[in-house]
DRENDO-1510 file (C-alpha; in Angstrom, 1 decimal, always signed):
<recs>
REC; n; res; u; v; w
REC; 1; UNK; +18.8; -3.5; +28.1 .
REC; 2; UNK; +15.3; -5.0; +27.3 .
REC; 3; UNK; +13.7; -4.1; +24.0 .
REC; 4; UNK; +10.0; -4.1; +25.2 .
REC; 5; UNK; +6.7; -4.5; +23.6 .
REC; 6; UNK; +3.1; -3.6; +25.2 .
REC; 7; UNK; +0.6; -6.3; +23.7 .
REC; 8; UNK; -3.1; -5.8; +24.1 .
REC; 9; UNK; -5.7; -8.3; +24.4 .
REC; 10; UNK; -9.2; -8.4; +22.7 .
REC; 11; UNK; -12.1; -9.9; +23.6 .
REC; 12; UNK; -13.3; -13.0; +25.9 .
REC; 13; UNK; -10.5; -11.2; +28.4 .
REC; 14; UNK; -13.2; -9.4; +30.9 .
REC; 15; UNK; -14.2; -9.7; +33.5 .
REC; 16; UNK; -16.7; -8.2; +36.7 .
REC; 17; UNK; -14.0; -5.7; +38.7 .
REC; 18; UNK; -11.9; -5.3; +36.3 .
REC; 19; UNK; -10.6; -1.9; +36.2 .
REC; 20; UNK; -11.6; -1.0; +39.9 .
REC; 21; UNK; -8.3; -1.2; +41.6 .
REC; 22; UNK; -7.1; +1.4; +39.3 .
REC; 23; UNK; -9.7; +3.5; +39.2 .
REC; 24; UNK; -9.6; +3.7; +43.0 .
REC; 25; UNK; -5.7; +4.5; +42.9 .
REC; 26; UNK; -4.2; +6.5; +39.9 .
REC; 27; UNK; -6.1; +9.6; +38.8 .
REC; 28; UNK; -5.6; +8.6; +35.1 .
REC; 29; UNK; -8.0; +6.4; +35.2 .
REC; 30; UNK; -10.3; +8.2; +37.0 .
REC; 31; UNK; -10.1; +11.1; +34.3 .
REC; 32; UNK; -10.7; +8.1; +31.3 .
REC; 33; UNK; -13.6; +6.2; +32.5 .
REC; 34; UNK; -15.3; +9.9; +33.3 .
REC; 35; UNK; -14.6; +10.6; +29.4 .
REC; 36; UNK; -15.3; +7.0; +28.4 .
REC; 37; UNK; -18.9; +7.4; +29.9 .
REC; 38; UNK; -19.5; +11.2; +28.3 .
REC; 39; UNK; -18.7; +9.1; +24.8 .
REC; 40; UNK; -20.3; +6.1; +25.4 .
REC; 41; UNK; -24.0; +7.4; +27.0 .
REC; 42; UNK; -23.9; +4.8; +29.6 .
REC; 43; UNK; -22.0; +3.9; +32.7 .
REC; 44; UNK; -19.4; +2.0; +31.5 .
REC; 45; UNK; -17.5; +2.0; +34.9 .
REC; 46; UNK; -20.4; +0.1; +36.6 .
REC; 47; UNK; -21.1; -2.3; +34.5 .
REC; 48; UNK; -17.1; -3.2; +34.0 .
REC; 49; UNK; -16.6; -2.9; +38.6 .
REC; 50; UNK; -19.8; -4.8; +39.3 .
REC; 51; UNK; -21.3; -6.4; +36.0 .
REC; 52; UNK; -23.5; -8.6; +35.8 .
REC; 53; UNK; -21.7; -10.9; +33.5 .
REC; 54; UNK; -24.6; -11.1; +31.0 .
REC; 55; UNK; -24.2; -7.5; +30.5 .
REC; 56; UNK; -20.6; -7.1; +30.2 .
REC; 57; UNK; -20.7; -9.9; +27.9 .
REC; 58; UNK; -22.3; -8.0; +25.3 .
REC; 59; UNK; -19.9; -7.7; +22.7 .
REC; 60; UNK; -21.4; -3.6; +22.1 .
REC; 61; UNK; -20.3; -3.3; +25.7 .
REC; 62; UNK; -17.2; -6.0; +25.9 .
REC; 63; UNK; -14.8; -3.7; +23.4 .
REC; 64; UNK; -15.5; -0.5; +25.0 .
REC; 65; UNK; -14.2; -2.0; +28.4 .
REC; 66; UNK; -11.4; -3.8; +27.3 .
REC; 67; UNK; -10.1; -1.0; +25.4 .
REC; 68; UNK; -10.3; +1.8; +27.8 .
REC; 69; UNK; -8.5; -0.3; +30.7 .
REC; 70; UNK; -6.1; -1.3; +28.6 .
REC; 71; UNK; -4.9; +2.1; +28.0 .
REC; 72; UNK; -5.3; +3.0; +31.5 .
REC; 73; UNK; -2.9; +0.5; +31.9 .
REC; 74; UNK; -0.8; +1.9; +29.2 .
REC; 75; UNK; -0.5; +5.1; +30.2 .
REC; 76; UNK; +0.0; +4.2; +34.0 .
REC; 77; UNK; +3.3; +1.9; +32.8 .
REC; 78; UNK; +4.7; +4.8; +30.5 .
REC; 79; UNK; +4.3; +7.2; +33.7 .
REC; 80; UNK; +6.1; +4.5; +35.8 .
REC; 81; UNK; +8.7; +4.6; +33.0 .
REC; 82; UNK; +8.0; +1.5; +30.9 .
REC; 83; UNK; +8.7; +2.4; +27.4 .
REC; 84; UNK; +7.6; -0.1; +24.7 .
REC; 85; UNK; +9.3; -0.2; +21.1 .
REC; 86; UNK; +6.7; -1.4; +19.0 .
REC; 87; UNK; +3.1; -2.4; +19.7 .
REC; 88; UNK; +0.6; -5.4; +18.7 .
REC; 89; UNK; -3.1; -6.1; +19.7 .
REC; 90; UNK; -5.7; -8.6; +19.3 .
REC; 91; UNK; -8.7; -7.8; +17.1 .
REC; 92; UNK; -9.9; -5.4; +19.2 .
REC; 93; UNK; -6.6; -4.9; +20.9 .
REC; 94; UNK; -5.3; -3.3; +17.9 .
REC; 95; UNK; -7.0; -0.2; +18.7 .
REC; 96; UNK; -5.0; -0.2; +22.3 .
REC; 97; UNK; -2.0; -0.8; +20.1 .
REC; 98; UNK; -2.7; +2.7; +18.1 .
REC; 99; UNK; -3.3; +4.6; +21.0 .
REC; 100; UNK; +0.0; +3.1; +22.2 .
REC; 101; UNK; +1.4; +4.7; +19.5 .
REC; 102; UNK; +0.0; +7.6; +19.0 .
REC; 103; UNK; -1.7; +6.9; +16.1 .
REC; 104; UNK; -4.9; +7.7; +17.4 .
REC; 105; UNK; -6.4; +9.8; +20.5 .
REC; 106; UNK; -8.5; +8.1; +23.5 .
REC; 107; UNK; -11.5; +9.3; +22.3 .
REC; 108; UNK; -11.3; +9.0; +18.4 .
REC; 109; UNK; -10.4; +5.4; +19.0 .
REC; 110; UNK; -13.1; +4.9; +22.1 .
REC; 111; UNK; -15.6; +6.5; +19.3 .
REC; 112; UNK; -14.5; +3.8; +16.4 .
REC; 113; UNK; -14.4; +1.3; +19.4 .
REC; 114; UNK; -18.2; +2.0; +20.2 .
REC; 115; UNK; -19.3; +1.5; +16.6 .
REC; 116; UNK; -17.3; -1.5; +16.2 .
REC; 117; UNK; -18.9; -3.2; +18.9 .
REC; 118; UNK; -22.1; -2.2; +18.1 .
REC; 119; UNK; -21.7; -3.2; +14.7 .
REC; 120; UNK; -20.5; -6.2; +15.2 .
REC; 121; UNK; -23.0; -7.4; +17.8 .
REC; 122; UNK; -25.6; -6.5; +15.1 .
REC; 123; UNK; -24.0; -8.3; +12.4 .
REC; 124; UNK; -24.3; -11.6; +14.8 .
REC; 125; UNK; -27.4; -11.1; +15.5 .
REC; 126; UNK; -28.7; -10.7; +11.9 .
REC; 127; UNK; -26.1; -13.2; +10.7 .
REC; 128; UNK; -26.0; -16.1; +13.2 .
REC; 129; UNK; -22.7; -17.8; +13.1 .
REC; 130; UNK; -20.6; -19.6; +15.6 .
REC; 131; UNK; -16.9; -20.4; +16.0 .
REC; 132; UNK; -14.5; -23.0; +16.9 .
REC; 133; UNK; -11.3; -24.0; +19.0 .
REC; 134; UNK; -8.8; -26.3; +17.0 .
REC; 135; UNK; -6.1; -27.8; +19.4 .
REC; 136; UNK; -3.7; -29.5; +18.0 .
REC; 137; UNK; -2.8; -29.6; +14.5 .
REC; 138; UNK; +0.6; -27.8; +14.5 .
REC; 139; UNK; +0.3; -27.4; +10.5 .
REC; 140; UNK; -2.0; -24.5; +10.5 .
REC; 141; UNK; -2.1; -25.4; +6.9 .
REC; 142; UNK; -4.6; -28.5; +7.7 .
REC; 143; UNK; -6.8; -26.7; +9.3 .
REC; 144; UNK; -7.1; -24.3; +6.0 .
REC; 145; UNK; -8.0; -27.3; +4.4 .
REC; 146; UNK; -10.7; -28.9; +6.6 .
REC; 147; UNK; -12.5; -25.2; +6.2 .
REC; 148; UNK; -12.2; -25.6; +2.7 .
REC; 149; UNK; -13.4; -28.8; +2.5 .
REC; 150; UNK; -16.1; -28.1; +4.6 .
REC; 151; UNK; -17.3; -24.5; +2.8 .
REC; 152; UNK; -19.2; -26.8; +0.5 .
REC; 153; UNK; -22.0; -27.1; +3.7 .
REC; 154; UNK; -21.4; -23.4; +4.7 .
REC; 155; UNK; -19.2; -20.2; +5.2 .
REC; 156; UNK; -15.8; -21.0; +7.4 .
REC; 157; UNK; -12.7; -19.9; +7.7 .
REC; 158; UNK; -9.9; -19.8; +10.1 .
REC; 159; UNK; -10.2; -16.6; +12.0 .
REC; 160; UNK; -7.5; -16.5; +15.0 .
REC; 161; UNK; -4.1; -17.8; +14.2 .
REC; 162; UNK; -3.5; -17.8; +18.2 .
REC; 163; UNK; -0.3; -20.0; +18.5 .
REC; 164; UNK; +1.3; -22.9; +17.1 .
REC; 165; UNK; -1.3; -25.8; +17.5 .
REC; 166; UNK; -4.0; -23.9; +18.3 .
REC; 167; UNK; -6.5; -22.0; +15.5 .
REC; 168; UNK; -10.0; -20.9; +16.0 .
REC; 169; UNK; -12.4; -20.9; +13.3 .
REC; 170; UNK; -15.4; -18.9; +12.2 .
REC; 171; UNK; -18.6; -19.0; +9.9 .
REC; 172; UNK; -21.8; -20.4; +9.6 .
REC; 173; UNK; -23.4; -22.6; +12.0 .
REC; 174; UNK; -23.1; -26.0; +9.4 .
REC; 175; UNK; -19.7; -24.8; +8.0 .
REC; 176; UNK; -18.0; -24.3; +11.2 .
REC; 177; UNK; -19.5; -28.4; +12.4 .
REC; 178; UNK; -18.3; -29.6; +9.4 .
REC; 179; UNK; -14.9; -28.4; +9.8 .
REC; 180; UNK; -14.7; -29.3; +13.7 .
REC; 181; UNK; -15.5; -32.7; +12.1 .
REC; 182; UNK; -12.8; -32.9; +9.8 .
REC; 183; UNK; -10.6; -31.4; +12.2 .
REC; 184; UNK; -11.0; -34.1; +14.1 .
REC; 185; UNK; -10.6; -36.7; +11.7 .
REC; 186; UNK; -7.2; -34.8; +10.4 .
REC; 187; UNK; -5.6; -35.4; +13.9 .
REC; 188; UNK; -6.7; -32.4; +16.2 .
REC; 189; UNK; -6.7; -33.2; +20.2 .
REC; 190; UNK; -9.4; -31.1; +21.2 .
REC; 191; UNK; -12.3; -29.4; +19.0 .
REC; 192; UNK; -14.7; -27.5; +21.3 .
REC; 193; UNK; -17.1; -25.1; +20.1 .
REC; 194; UNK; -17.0; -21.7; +21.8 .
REC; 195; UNK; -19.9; -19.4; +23.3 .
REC; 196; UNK; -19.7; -16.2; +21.3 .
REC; 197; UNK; -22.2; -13.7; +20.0 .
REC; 198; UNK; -21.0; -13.6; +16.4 .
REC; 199; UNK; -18.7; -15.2; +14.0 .
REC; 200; UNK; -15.7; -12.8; +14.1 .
REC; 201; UNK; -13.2; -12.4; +11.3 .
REC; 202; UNK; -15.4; -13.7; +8.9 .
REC; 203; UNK; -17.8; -13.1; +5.8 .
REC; 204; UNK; -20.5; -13.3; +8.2 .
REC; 205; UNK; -19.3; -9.2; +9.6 .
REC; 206; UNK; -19.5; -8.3; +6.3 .
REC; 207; UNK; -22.4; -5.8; +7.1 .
REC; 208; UNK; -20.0; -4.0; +10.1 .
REC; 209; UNK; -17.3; -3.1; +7.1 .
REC; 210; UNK; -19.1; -0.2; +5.0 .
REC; 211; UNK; -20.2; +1.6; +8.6 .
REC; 212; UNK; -16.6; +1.3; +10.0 .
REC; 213; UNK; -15.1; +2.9; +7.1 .
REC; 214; UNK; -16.9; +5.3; +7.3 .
REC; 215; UNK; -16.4; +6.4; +11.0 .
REC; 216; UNK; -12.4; +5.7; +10.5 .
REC; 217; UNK; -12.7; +8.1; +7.1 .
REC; 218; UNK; -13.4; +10.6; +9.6 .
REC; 219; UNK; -11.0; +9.8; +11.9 .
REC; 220; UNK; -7.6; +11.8; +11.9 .
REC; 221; UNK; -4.5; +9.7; +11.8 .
REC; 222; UNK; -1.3; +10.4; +13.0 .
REC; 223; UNK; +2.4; +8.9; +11.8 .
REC; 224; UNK; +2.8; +6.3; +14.6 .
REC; 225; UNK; +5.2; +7.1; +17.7 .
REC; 226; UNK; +6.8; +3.2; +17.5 .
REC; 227; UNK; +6.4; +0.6; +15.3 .
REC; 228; UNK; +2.4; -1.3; +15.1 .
REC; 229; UNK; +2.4; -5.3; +13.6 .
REC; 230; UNK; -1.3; -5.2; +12.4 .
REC; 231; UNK; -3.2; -8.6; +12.7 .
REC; 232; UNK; -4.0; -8.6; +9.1 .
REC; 233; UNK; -0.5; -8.7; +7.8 .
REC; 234; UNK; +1.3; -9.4; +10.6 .
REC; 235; UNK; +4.4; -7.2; +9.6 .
REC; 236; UNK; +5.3; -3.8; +10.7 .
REC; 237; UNK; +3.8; -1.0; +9.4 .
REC; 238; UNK; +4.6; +2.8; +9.6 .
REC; 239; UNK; +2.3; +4.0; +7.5 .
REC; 240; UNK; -0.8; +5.2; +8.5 .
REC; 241; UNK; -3.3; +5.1; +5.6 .
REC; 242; UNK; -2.3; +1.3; +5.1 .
REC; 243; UNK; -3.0; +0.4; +8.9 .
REC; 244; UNK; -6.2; +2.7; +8.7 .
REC; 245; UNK; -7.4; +0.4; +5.8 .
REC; 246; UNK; -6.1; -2.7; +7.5 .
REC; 247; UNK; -8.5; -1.6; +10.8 .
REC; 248; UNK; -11.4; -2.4; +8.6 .
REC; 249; UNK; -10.4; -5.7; +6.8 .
REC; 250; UNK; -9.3; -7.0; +9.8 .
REC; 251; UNK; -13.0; -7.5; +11.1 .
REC; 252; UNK; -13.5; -10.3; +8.4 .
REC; 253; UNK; -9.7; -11.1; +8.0 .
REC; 254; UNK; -8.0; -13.8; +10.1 .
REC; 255; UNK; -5.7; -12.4; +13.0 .
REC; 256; UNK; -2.3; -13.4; +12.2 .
REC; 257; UNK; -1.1; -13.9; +16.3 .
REC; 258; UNK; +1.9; -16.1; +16.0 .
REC; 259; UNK; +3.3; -14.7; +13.3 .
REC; 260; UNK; +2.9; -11.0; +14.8 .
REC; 261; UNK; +4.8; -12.3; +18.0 .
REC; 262; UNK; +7.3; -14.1; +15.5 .
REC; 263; UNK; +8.1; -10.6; +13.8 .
REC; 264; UNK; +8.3; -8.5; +16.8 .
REC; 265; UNK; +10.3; -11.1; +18.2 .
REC; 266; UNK; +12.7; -11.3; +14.3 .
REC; 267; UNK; +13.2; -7.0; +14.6 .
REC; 268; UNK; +14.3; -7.8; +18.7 .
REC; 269; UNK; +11.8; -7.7; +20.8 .
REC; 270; UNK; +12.5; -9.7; +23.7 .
REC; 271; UNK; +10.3; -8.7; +26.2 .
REC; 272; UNK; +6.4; -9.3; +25.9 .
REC; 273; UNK; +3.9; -7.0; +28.6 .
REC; 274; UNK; +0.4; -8.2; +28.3 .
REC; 275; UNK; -1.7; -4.7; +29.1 .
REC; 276; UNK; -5.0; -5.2; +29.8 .
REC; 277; UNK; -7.2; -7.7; +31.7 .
REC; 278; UNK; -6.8; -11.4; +31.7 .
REC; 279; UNK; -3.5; -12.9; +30.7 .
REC; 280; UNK; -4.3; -14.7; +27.5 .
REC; 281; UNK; -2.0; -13.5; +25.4 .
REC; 282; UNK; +0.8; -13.9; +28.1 .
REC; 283; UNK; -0.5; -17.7; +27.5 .
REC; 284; UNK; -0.3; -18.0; +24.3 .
REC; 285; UNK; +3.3; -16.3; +23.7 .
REC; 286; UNK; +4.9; -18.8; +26.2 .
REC; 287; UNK; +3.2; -20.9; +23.6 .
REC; 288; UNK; +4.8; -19.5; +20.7 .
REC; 289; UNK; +8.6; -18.7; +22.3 .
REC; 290; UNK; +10.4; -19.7; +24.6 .
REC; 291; UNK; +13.3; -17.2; +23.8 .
REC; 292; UNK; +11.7; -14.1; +25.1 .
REC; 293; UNK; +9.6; -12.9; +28.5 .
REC; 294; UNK; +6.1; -12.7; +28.6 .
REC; 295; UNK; +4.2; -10.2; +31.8 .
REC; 296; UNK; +1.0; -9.9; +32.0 .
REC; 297; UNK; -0.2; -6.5; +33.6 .
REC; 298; UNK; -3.7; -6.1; +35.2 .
REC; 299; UNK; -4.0; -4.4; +38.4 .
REC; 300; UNK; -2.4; -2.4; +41.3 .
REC; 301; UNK; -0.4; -5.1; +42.1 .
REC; 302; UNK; +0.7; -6.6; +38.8 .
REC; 303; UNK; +1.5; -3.1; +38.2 .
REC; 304; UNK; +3.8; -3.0; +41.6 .
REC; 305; UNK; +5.2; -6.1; +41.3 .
REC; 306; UNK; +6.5; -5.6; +37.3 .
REC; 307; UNK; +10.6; -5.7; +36.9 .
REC; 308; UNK; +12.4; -5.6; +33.8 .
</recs>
């Protein structure tokens, strides 16, 4: 018998269309993207079916889409009898994850969601930053260093721990260079800057923290249905005040992926289901073990075609 986890992805996973498919099909969906645009104030339906890409690449608009086709998805695969045992999302994926578990309701989270994004998208704007791909360097250790070394130009650190080998960084314009640089020089393959509106899951969000508190403060939590593996920590947590708290460091904190695979994987997990669009973290888990499956679910069909 499969021990299953449902994994959520965060963003840089849209796309134009996604969602449409099952919005057109299951009546779920339907019902959520009618409530998603009632909390939102804008159509977020159109802009996720038919874009344009500038738009949906918005990081205020980005999170909101992910996140409510991801629990689409969710709540389609649990109908369809799918039944995960513990839970795990990407930055913003870790609010699928608590809706997974029952932690939080569609629209408290959808609510937090909105605020987080817009928050977020502000805090790039008025803090310019950029961050970094690091291929290469199995030691994640060395490239802890070369941001250290280079914080003496400008804020860095490593934000995504994404799977052995690979690490994205984030900070300041001159820090995040300077580390590429000495990324380089340590032995990393590939260093590639990436397109993004902010520098994530660093000091440089530090204006989204004291808003997002206070929206979660208001937010009622509940004990969670199956075990969550927050990004900060990277170990299970039942307890709901800590992964409250651990919701708000995470947006300057580094997300902790390989490890939070590892320890699903170390309490027996051994099947992985990617729910939500694009199949990154599918990727990156066939990155990180070779012991265990990784799906990816998507669409209509990924959703007919998924055996366990």
């Amino acid at each position: 018998m499969s021990k299953i986890a449902f994994i959520f992805p965060g963003q840089a996973s849209q796309y134009v269309g996604m969602g449409q498919d099952l919005y057109e099909k299951y009546d779920i969906a339907k019902e959520l993207y009618d409530k998603a645009n009632d909390i939102l104030g804008f159509d977020i339906k159109k802009v996720s079916f038919e874009g344009p890409l500038e738009d949906l690449k918005q990081t205020k608009i980005t999170q909101p889409a992910i996140f409510i086709m991801s629990v689409i998805l969710d709540r389609i695969l649990k109908e369809k009898g799918f039944k995960p045992e513990m839970t795990a999302g990407h930055s913003l994926g870790e609010y699928s994850a608590h809706v997974c578990a029952e932690t939080m309701s569609f629209e408290n989270a959808l609510e937090v969601v909105k605020l987080r994004g817009e928050q977020m998208q502000k805090a790039g704007e008025s803090n310019p930053g950029t961050m970094a791909a690091i291929v290469g360097l199995k030691d994640e250790n060395i490239v802890i260093e070369a941001c250290k070394e280079a914080s003496v130009v400008g804020i860095v650190q490593a934000a995504n721990f994404n799977s052995p080998g690979q690490t994205v960084i984030s900070g300041s314009i001159d820090g995040v260079r300077k580390a590429m640089e000495l990324s380089k020089e340590k032995g990393a393959k590939i260093v590639k800057e990436l397109v993004v509106s902010g520098a994530f899951h660093s000091p440089l969000m530090e204006s989204a923290v004291k808003p997002l508190t206070e929206k979660l403060d208001t937010v009622s939590f509940n004990d969670p249905k199956i075990a969550v593996v927050p990004n900060v920590t990277a170990k299970i947590s039942t307890d709901k005040e800590e992964m409250k708290s651990l919701l708000v460091l995470q947006v300057m904190s580094p997300v902790k992926w390989t490890k939070s695979v590892e320890e699903m994987i170390a309490n027996g997990i051994d099947t992985f289901i990617e729910v939500g669009p694009g199949n990154v973290l599918k990727g990156l888990g066939k990155r990180i073990s070779r012991d265990v499956r990784f799906f990816g679910v998507q669409n209509v069909e990924d959703i007919d075609n998924l055996e366990i």
